[in-house]
gemmi code that builds the backbone of each chain (N, CA, C; Angstrom):
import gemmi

chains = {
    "A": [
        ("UNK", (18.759, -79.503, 14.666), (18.095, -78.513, 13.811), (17.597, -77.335, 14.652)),
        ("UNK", (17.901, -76.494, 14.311), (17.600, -74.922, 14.707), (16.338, -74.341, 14.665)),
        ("UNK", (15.409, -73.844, 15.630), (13.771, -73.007, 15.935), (13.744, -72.337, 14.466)),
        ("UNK", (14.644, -71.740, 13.975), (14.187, -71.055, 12.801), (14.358, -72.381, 11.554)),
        ("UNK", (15.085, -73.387, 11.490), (14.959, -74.048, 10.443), (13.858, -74.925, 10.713)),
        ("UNK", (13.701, -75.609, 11.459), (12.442, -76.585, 11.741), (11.200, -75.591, 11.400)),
        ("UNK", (10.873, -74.389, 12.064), (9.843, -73.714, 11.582), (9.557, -73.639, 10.013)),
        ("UNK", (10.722, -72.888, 9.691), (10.235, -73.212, 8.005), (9.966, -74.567, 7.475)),
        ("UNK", (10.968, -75.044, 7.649), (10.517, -76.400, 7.079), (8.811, -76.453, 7.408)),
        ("UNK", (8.551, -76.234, 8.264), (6.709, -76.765, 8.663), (6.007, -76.185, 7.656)),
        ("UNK", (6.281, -75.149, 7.755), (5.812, -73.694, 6.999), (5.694, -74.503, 5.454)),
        ("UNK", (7.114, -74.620, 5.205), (7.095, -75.486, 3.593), (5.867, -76.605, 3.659)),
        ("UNK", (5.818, -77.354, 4.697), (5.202, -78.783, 4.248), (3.704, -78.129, 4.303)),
        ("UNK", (3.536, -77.271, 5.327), (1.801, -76.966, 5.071), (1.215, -76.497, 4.294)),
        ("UNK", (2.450, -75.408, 3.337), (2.162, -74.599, 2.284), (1.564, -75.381, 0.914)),
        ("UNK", (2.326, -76.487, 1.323), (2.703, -77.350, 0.407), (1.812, -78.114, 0.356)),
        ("UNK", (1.043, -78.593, 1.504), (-0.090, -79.613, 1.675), (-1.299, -78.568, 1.327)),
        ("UNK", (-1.604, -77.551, 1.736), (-2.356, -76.736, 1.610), (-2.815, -76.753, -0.518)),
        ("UNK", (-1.807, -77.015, -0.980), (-1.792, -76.371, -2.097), (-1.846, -77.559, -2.767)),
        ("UNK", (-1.983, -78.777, -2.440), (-1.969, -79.769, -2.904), (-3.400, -80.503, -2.692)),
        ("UNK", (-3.956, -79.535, -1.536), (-5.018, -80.400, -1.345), (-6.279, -79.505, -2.122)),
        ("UNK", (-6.001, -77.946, -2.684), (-6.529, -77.211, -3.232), (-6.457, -77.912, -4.793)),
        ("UNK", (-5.451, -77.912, -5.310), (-5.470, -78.650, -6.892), (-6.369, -79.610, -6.680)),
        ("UNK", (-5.727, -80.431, -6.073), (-7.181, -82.175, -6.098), (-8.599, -81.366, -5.871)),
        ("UNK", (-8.706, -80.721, -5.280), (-9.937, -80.225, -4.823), (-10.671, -79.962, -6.485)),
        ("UNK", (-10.352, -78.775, -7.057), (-10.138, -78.035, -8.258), (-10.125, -79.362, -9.620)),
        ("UNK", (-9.523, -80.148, -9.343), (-9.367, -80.947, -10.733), (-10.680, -82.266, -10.005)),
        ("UNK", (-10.724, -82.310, -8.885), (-12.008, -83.681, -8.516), (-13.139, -82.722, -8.646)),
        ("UNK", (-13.461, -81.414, -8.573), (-14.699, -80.797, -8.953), (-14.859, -80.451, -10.154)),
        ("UNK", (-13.599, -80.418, -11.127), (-13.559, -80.152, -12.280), (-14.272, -81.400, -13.194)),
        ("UNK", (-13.226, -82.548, -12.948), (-13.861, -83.637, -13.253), (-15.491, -84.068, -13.048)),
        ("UNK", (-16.003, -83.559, -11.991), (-17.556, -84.098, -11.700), (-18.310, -82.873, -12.445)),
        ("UNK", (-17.929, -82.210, -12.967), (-18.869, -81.286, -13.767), (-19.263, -79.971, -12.702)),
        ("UNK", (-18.674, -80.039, -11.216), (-19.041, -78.589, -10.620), (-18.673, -76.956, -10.831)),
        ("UNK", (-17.374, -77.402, -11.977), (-16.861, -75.720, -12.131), (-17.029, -76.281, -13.520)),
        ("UNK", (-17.073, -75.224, -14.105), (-17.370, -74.554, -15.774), (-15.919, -74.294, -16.128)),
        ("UNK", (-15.877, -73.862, -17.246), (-14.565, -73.346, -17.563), (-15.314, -71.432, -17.823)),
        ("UNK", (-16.679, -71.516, -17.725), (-16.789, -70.468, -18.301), (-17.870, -69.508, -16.669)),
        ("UNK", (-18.042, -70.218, -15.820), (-18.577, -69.894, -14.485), (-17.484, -69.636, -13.312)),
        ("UNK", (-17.197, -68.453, -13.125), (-15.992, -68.899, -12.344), (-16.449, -68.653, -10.621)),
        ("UNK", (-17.699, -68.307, -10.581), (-18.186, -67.975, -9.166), (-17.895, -69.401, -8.146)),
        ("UNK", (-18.480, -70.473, -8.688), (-17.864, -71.894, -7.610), (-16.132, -71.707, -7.610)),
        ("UNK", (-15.627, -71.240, -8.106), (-14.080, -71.375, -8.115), (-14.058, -70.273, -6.741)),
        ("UNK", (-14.459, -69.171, -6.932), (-14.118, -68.140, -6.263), (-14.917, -68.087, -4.789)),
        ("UNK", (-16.316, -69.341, -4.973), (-16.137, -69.608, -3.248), (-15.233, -70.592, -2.625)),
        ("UNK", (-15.093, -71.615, -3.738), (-13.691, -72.674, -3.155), (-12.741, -71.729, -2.472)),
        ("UNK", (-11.875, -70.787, -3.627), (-10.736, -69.906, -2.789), (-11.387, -69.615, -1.894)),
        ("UNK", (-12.183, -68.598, -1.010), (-12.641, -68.030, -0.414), (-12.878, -69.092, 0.890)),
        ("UNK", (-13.094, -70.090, 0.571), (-13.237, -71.213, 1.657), (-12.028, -71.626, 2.061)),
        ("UNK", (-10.688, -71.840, 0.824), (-9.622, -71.832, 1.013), (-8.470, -70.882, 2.082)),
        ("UNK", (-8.741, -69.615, 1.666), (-8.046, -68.678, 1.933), (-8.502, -68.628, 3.574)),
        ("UNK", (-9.957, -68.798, 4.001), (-10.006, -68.602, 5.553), (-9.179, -70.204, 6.392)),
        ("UNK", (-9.451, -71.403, 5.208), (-9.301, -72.268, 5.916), (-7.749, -72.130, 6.583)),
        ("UNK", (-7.020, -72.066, 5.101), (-5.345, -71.935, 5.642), (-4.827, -71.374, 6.226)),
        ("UNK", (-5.569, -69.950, 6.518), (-5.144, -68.755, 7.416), (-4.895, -69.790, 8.128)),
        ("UNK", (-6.278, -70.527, 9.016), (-6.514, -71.053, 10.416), (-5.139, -72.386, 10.583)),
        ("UNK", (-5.382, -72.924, 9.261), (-4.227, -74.245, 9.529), (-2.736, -73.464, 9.696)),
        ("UNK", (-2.296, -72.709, 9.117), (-1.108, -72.289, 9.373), (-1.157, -71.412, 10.661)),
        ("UNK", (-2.080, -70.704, 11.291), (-1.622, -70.498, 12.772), (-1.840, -71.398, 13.713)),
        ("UNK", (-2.555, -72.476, 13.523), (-2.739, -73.605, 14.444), (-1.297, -74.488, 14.551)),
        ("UNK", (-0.697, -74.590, 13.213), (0.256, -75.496, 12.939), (1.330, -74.581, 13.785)),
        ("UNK", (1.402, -73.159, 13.612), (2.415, -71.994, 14.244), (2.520, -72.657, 15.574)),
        ("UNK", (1.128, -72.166, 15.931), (0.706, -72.475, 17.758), (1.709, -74.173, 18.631)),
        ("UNK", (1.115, -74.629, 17.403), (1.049, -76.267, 17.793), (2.942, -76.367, 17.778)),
        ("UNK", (3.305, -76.007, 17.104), (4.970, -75.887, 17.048), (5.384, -75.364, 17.580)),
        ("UNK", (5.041, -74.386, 18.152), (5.638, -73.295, 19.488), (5.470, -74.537, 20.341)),
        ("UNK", (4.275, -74.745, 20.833), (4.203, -75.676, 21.586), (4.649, -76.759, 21.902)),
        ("UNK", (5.023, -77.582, 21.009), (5.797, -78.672, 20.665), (7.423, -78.514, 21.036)),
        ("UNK", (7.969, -77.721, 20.324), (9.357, -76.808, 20.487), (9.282, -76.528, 21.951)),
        ("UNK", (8.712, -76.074, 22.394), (8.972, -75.645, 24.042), (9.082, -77.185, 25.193)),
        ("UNK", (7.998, -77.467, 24.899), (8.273, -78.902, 25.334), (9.239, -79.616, 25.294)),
        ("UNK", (9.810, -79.584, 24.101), (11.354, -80.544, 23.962), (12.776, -79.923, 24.631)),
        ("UNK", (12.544, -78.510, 24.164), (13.386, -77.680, 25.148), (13.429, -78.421, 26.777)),
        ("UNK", (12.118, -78.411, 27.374), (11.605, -78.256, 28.411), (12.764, -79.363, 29.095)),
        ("UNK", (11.950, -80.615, 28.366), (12.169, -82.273, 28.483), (13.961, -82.333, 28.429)),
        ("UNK", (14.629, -81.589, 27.151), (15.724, -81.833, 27.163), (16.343, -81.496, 28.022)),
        ("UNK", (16.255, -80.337, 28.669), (16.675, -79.362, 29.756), (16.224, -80.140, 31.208)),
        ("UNK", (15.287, -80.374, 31.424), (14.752, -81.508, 32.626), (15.085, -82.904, 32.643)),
        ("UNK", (15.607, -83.323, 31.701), (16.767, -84.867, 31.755), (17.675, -84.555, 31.513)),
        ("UNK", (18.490, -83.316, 31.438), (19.866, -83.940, 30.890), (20.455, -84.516, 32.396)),
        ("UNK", (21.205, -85.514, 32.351), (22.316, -86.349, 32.739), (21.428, -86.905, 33.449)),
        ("UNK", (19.884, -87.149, 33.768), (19.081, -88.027, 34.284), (18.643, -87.536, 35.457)),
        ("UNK", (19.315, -86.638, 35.791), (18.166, -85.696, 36.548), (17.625, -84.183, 36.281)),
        ("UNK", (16.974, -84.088, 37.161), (16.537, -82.157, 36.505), (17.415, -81.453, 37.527)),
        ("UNK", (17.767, -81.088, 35.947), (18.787, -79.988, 36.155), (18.934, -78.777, 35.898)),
        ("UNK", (17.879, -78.126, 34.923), (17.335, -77.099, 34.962), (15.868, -76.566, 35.591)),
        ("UNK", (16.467, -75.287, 36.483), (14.707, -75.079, 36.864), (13.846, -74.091, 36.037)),
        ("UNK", (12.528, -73.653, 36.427), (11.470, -73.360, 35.111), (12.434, -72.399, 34.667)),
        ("UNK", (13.028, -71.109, 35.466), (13.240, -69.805, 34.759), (14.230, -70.180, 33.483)),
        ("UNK", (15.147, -71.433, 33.630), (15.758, -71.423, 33.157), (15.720, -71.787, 31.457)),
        ("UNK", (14.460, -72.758, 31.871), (13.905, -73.576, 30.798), (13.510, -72.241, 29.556)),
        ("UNK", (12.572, -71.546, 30.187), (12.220, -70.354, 30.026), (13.000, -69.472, 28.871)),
        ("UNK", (14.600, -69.242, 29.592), (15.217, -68.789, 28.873), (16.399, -69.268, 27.613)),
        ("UNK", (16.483, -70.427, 28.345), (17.128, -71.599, 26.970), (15.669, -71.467, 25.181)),
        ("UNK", (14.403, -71.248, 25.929), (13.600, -70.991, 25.298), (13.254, -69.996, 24.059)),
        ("UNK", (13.651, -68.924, 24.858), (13.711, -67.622, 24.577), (14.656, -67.315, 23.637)),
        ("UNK", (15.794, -67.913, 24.166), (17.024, -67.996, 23.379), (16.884, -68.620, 22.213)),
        ("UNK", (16.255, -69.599, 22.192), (16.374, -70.271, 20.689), (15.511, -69.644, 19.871)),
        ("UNK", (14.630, -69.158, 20.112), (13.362, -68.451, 19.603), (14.172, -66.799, 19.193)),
        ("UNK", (14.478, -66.379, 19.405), (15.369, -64.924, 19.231), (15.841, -64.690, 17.382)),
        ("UNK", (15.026, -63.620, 17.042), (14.968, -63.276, 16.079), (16.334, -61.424, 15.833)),
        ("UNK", (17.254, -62.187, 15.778), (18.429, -61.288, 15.797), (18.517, -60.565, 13.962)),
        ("UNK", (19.330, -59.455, 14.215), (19.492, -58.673, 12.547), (19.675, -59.910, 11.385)),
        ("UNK", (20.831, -61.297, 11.675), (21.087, -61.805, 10.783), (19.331, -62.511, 10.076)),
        ("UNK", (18.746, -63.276, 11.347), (17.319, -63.502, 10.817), (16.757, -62.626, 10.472)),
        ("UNK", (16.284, -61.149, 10.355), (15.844, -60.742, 9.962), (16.100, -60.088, 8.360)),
        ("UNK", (17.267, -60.322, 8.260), (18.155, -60.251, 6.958), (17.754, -61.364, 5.986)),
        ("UNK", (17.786, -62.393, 6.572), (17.085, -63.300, 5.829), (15.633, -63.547, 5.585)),
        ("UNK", (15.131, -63.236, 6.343), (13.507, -63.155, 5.790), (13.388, -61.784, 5.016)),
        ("UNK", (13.747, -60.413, 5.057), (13.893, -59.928, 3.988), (14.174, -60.556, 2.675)),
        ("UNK", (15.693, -61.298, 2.665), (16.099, -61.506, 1.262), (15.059, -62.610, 0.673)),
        ("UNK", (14.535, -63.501, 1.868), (13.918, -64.829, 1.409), (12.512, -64.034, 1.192)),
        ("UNK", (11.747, -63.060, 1.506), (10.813, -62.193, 1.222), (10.606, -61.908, 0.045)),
        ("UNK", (12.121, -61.665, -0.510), (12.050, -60.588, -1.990), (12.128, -61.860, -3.009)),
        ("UNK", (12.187, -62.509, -2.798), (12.280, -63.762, -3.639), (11.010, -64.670, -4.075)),
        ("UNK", (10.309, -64.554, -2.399), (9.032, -64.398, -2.510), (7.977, -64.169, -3.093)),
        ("UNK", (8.570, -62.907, -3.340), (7.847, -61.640, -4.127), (8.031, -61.598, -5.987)),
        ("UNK", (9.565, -62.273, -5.985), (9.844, -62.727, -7.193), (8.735, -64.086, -8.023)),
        ("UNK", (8.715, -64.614, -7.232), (7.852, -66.049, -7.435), (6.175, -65.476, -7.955)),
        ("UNK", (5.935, -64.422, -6.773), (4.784, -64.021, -7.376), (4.451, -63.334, -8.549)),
        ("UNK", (5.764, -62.572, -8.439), (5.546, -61.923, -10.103), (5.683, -63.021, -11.553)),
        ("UNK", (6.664, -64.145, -11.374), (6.743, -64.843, -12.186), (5.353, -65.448, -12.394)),
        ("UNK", (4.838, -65.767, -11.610), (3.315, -66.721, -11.490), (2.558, -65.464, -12.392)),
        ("UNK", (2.438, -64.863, -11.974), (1.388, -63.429, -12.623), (2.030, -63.404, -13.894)),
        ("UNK", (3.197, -63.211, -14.615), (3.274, -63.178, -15.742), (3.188, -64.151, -16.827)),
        ("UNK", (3.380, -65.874, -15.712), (2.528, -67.041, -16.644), (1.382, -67.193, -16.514)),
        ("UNK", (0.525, -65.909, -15.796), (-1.012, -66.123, -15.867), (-1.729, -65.444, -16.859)),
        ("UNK", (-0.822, -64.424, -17.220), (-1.333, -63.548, -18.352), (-0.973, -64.462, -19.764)),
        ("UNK", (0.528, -64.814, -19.861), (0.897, -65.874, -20.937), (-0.053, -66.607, -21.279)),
        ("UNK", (-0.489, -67.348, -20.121), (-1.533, -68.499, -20.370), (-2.779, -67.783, -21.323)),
        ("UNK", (-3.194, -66.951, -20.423), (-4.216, -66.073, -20.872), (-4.120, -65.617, -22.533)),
        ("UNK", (-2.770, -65.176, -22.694), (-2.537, -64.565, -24.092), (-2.844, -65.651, -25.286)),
        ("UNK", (-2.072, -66.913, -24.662), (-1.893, -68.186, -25.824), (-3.149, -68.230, -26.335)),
        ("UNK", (-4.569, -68.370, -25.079), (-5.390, -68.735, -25.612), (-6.148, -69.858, -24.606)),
        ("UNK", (-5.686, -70.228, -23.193), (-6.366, -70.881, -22.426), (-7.227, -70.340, -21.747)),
        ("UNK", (-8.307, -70.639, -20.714), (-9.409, -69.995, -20.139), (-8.860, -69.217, -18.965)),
        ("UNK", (-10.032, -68.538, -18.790), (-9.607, -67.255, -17.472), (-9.443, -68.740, -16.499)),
        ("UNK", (-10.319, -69.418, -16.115), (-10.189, -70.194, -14.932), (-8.952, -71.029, -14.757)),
        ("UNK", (-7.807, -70.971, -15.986), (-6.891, -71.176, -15.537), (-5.611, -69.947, -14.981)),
        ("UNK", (-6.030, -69.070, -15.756), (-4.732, -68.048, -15.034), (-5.657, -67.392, -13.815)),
        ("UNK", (-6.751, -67.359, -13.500), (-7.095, -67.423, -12.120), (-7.082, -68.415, -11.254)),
        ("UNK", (-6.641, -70.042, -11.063), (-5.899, -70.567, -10.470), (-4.750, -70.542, -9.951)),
        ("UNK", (-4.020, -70.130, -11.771), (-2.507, -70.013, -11.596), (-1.814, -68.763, -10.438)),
        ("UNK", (-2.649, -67.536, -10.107), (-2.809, -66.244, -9.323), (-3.298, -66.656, -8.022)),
        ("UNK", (-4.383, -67.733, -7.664), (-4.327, -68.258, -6.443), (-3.115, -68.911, -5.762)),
        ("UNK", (-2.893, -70.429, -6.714), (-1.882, -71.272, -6.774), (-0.173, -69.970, -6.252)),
        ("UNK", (-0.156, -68.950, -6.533), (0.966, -67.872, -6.515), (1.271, -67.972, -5.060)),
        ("UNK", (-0.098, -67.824, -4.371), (0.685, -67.300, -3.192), (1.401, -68.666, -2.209)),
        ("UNK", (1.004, -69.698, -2.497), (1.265, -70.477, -1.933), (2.488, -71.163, -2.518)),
        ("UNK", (2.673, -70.679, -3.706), (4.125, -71.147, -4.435), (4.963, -70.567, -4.140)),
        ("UNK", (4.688, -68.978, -3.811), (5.872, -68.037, -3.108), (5.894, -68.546, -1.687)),
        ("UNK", (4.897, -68.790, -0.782), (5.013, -69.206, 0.505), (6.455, -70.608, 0.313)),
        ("UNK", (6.066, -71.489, -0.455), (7.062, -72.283, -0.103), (8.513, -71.821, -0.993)),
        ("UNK", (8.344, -71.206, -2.066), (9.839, -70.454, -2.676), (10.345, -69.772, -1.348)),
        ("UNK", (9.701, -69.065, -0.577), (10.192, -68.108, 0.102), (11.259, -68.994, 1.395)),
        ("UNK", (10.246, -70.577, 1.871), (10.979, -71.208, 3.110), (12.082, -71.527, 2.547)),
        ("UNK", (11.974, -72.322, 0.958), (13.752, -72.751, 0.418), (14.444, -71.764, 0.592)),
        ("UNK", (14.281, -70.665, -0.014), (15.198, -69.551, 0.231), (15.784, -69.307, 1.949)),
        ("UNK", (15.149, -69.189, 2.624), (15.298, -69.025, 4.101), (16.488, -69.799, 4.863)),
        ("UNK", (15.751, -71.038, 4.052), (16.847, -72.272, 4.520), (17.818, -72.400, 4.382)),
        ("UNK", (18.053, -71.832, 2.397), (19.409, -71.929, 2.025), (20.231, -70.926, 2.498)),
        ("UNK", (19.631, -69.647, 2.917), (20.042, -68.881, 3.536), (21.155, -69.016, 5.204)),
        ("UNK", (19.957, -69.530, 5.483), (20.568, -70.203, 7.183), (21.850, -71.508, 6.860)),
        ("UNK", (21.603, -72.363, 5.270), (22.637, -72.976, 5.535), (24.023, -72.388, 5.414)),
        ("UNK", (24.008, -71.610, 4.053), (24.830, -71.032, 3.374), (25.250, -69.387, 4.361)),
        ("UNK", (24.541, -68.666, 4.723), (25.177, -67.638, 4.953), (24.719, -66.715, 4.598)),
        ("UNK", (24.758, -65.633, 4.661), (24.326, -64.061, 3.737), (25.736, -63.148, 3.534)),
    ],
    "B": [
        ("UNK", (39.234, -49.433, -11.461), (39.758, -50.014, -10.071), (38.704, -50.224, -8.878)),
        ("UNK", (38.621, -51.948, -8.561), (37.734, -51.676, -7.574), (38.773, -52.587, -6.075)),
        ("UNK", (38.037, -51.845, -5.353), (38.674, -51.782, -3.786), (37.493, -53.331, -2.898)),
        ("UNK", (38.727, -54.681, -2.995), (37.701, -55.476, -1.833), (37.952, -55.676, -0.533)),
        ("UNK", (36.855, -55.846, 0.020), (37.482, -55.408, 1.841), (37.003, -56.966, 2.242)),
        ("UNK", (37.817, -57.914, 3.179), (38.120, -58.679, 3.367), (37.817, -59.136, 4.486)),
        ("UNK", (36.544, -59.220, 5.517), (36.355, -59.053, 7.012), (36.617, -60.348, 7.582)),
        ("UNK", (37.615, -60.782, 8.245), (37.673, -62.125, 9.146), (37.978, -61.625, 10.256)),
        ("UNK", (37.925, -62.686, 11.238), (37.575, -62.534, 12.889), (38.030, -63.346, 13.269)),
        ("UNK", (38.504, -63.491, 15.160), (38.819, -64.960, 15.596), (38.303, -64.548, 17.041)),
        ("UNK", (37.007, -64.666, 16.360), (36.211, -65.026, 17.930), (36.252, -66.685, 18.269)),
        ("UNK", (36.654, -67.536, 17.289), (36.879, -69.242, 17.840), (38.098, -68.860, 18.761)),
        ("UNK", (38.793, -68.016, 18.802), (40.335, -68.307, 19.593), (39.930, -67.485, 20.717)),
        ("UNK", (39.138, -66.420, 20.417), (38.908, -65.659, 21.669), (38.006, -66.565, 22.312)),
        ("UNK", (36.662, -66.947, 21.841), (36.251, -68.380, 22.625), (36.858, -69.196, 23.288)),
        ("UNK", (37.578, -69.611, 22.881), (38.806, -70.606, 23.553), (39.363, -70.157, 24.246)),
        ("UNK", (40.173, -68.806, 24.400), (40.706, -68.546, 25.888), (39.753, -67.940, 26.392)),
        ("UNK", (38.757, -67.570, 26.456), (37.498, -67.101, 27.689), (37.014, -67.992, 27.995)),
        ("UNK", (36.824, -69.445, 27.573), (36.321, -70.897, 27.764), (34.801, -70.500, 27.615)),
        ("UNK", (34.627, -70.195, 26.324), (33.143, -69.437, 26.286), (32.489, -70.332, 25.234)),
        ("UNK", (30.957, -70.936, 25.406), (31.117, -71.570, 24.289), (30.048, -70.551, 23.029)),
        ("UNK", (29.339, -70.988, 22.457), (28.969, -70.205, 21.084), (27.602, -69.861, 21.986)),
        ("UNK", (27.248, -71.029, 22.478), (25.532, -70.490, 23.055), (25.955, -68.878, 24.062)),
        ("UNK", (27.078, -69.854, 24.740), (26.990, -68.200, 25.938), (27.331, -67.070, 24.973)),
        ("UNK", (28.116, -66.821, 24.553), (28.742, -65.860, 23.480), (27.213, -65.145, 22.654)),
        ("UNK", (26.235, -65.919, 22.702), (25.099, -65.599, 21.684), (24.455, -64.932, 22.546)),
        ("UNK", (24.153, -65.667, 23.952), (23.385, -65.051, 25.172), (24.301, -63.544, 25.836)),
        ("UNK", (25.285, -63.353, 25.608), (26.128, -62.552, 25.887), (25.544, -61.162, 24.944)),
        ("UNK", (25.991, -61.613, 23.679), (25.716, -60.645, 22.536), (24.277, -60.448, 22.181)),
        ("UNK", (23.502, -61.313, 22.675), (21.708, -60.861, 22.249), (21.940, -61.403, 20.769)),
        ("UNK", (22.166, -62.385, 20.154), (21.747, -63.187, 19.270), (21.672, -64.636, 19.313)),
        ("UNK", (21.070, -65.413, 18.244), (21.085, -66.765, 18.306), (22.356, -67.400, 18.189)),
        ("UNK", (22.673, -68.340, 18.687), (23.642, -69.342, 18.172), (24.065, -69.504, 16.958)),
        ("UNK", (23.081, -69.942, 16.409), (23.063, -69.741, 14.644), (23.803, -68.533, 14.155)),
        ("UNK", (23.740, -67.448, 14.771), (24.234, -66.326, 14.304), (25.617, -66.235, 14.417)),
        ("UNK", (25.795, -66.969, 15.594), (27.410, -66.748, 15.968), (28.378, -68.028, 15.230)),
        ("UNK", (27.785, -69.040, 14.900), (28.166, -70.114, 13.965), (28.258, -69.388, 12.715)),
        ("UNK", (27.277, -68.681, 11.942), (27.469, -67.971, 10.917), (28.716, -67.017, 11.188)),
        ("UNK", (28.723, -66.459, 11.476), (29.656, -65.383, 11.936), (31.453, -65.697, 12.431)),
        ("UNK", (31.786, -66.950, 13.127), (32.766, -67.853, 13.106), (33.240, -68.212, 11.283)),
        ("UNK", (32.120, -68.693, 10.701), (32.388, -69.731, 9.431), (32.425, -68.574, 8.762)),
        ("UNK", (32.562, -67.061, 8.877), (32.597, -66.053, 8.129), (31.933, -66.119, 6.840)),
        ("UNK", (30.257, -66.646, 7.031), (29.534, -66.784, 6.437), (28.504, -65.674, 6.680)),
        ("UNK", (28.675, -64.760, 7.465), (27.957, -63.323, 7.633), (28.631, -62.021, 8.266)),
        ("UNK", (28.551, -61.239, 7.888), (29.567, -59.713, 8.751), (28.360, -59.577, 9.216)),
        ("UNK", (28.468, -59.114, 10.799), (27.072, -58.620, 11.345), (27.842, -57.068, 11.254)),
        ("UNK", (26.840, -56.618, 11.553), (26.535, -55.141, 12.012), (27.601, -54.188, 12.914)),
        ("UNK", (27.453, -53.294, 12.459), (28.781, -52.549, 13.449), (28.228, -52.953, 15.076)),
        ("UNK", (27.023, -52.907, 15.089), (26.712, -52.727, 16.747), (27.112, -54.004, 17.377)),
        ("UNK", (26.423, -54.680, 16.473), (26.607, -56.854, 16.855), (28.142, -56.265, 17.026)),
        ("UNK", (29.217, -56.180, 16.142), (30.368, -56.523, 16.093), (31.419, -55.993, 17.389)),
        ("UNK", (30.514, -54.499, 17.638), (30.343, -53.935, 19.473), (30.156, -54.679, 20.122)),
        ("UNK", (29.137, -55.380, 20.556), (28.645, -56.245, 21.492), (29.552, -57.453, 21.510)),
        ("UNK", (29.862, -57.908, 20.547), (30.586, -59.053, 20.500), (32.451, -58.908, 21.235)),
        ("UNK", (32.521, -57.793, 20.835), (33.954, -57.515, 21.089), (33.619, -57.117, 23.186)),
        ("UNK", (32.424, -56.477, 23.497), (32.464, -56.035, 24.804), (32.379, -57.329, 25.267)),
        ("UNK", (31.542, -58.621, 24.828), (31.010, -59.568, 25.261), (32.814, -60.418, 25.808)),
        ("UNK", (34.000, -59.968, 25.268), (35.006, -60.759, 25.374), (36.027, -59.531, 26.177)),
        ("UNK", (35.447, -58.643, 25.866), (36.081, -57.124, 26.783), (37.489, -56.671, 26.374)),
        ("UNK", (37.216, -57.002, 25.094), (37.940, -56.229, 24.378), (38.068, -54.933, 22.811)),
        ("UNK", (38.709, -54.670, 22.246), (38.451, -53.949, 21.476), (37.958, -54.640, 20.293)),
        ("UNK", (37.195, -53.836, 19.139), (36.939, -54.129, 18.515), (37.531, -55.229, 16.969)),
        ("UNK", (38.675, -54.129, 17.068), (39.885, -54.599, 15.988), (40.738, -55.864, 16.443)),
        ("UNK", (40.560, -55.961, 17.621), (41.144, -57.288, 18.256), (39.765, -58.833, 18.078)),
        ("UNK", (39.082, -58.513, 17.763), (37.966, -59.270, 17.020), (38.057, -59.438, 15.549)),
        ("UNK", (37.655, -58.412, 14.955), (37.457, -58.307, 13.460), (39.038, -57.287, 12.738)),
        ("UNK", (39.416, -58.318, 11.560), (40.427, -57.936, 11.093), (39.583, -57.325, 9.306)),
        ("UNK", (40.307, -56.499, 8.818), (40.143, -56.448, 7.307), (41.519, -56.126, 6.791)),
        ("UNK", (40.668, -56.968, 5.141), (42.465, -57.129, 4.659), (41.145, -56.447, 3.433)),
        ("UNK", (42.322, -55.383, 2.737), (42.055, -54.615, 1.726), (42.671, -54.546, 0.243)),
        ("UNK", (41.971, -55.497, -0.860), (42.766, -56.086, -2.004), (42.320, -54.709, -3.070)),
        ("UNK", (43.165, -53.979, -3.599), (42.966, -53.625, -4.596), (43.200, -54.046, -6.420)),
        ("UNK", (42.265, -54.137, -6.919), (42.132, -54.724, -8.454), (42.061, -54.087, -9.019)),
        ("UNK", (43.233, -54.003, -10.054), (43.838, -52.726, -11.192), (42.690, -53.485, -12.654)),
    ],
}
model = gemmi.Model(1)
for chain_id, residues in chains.items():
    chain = gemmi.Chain(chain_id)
    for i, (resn, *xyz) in enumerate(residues, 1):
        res = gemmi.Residue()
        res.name, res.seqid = resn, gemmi.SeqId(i, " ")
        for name, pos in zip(("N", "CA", "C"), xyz):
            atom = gemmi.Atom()
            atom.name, atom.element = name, gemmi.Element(name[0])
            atom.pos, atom.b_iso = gemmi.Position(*pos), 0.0
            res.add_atom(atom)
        chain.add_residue(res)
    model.add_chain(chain)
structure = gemmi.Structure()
structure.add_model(model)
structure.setup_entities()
């Protein structure tokens, strides 16, 4: 598996955990009587607690995977055939190399971007729907939180299918 | 009437007689591997410049890399 596919993939699972651990959050405070349907200020420090927390988990998780990724490089490159056989500069640049963000990747995070961007608009227009039918603000202001993290992971499928398939 | 342009390549054969494999070819051209696997499986046209680099990377011309076949539909 390839620096740019393993990355997303992470990207997917944290987005994904992130957003999973926000609903439970949201429906176990809902359930104990801490949010209203008609108070939406506890909702809007949850996000707010949310939004700094994930910043931090998704660049830690970034960090921690760079890190991780280099290491295996490192290791693979320093055993192959049972001895070391590559020295640092080299490691370095086997490194570098895999990490290299060329026109075709960047083609794809565009297209997987705009798709992205698609996801968010869809979310926003079932937040107003919701809104129209007749359900509470505190749900299409979930559904507008819940967005960005639904495009975060729409955006890695796209990426992926991208890298499998081609552009 | 529309005009389709048809881009295939045989950088696998030019690989093969330069005994080059996809990583060097990538390190050669300043892209990933991935890119040049895409680009073999003619699952991406890169760029006029990539398609430069790629052709200097084997030191040859361009058109001796990348072929187009041009279908016109009445």
């Amino acid at each position: 598996m390839t620096y740019q596919i393993t990355r997303t993939l992470i990207k997917i699972f944290a987005g994904a955990i992130i957003l999973i651990v926000y609903l439970l959050q949201v429906i176990g405070r809902y359930q104990k009587g801490i949010f209203t349907l008609d108070s939406l200020q506890p909702l809007a420090q949850l996000m707010f607690i949310f939004i700094g927390v994930s910043i931090g988990i998704l660049i830690a998780v970034e960090i921690l995977f760079h890190i991780l990724f280099s290491i295996g490089v490192a290791v693979k490159g320093s055993i192959k055939n049972g001895v070391y056989t590559e020295v640092e500069k080299d490691i370095e640049k086997t490194i570098k190399q895999e990490m290299v963000q060329d026109e075709m990747g960047k083609m794809i995070d565009l297209k997987s971007m705009k798709i992205g961007y698609i996801a968010v608009g869809f979310c926003s227009i079932a937040s107003l729907a919701v809104l129209a039918i007749g359900y509470p603000v505190f749900l299409t202001v979930n559904i507008i939180f819940c967005s960005i993290f639904i495009a975060e992971i729409t955006e890695g499928f796209a990426r992926m299918f991208y890298y499998k398939r081609g552009i | 009437m529309s005009t389709q342009f048809e881009i295939t390549n045989c950088i696998r054969k030019l690989r093969f007689f330069a005994d080059m494999t996809q990583q060097q070819l990538a390190e050669k051209a300043g892209v990933s591997r991935q890119t040049i696997v895409a680009i073999e499986g003619g699952k991406y046209n890169p760029s006029l410049e990539l398609g430069f680099r790629i052709a200097h990377a084997f030191n040859v011309s361009i058109d001796e890399v990348f072929q187009c076949s041009v279908n016109e539909d009445k």
